[in-house]
C-alpha positions in Angstrom: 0.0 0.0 0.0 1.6 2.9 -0.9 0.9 4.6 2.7 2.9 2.3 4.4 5.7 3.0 1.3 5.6 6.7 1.9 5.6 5.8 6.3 9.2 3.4 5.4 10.8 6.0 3.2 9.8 8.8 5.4 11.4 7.2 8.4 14.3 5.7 6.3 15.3 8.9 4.8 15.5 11.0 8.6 17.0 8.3 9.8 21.1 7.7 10.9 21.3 5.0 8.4 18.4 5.1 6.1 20.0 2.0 3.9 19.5 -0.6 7.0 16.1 1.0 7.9 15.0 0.3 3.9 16.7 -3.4 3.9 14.6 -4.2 7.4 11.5 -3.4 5.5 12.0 -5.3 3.0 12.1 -8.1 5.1 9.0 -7.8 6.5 6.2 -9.7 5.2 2.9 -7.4 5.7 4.6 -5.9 3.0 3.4 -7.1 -0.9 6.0 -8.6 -3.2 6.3 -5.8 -5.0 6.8 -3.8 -2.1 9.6 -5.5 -0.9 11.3 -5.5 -4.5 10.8 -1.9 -4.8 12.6 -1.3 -1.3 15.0 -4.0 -2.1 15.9 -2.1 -6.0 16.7 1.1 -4.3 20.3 2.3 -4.9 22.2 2.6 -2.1 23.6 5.7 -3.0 20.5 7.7 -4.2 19.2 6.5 -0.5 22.0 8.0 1.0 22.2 11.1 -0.9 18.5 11.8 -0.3 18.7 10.8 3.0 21.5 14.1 3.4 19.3 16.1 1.1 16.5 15.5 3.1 18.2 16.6 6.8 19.6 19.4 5.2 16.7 21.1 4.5 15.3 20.5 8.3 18.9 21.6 9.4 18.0 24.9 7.4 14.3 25.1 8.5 15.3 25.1 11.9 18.1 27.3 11.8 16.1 29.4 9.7 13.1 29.5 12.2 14.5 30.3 15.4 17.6 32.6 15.5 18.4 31.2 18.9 19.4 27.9 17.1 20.8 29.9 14.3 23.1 31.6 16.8 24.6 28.7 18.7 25.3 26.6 15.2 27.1 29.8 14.5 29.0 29.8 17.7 29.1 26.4 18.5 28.5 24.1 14.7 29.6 20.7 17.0 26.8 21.3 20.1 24.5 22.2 17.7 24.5 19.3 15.5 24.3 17.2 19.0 21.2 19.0 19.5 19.9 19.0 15.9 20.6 14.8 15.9 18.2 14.2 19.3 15.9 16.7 18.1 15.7 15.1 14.8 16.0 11.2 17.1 13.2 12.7 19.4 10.7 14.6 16.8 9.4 13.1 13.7 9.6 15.6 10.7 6.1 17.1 9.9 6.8 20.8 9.7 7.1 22.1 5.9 8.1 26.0 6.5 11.0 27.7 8.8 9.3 29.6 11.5 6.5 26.1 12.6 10.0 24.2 12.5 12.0 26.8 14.5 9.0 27.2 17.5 8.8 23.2 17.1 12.5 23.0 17.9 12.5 25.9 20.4 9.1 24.0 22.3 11.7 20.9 22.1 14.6 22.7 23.3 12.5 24.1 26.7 10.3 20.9 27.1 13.5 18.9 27.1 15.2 21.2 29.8 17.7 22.6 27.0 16.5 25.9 26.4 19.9 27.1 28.0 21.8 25.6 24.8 20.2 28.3 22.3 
């Protein structure tokens, strides 16, 4: 069913290792046939590289969205991509424009006890 197709590939892509996340679906047999060949065609590489293409333009949302963030990958590029990775680990991507990312990531940062970081 292609909803569950766009579910895999939306979690494989924001994933760390969005190759392993498509080969375990494949494996799974709720899945049709053709399902699991279409996961299983998928080049590697296009996976990866859309997988980077993918968290960079969250990366952007957020630091585009909330100056706070903005500053402190400025400042600090190696704390923020600690923060950007569990906020990324901890919130699934649903937000499509800079500012509903950046008050996402904010809510995040003070709900989490971080606000202090940005």
């Amino acid at each position: 069913m292609l909803a569950d197709l766009q579910r895999i590939l939306s979690a494989a892509l924001y994933s760390e290792d969005p190759c392993a996340v498509l080969r375990s679906a494949a494996a799974d047999p709720h899945l049709s046939a053709e399902d699991r060949a279409y996961l299983t065609a998928m080049s590697a590489d296009g996976v990866r590289i859309a997988s980077l293409l993918v968290k960079k333009l969250r990366f952007q949302r957020i630091t585009g969205g909330d100056a706070g963030a903005k500053a402190l990958f400025d400042s600090d590029p190696a704390a923020f991509v600690l923060l950007f990775r569990q906020y990324a680990a901890d919130i699934p991507a649903s937000e499509m424009f800079p500012d509903a990312e950046g008050r996402r990531f904010r809510k995040w940062l003070n709900d989490t006890g971080r606000h202090h970081a940005c």
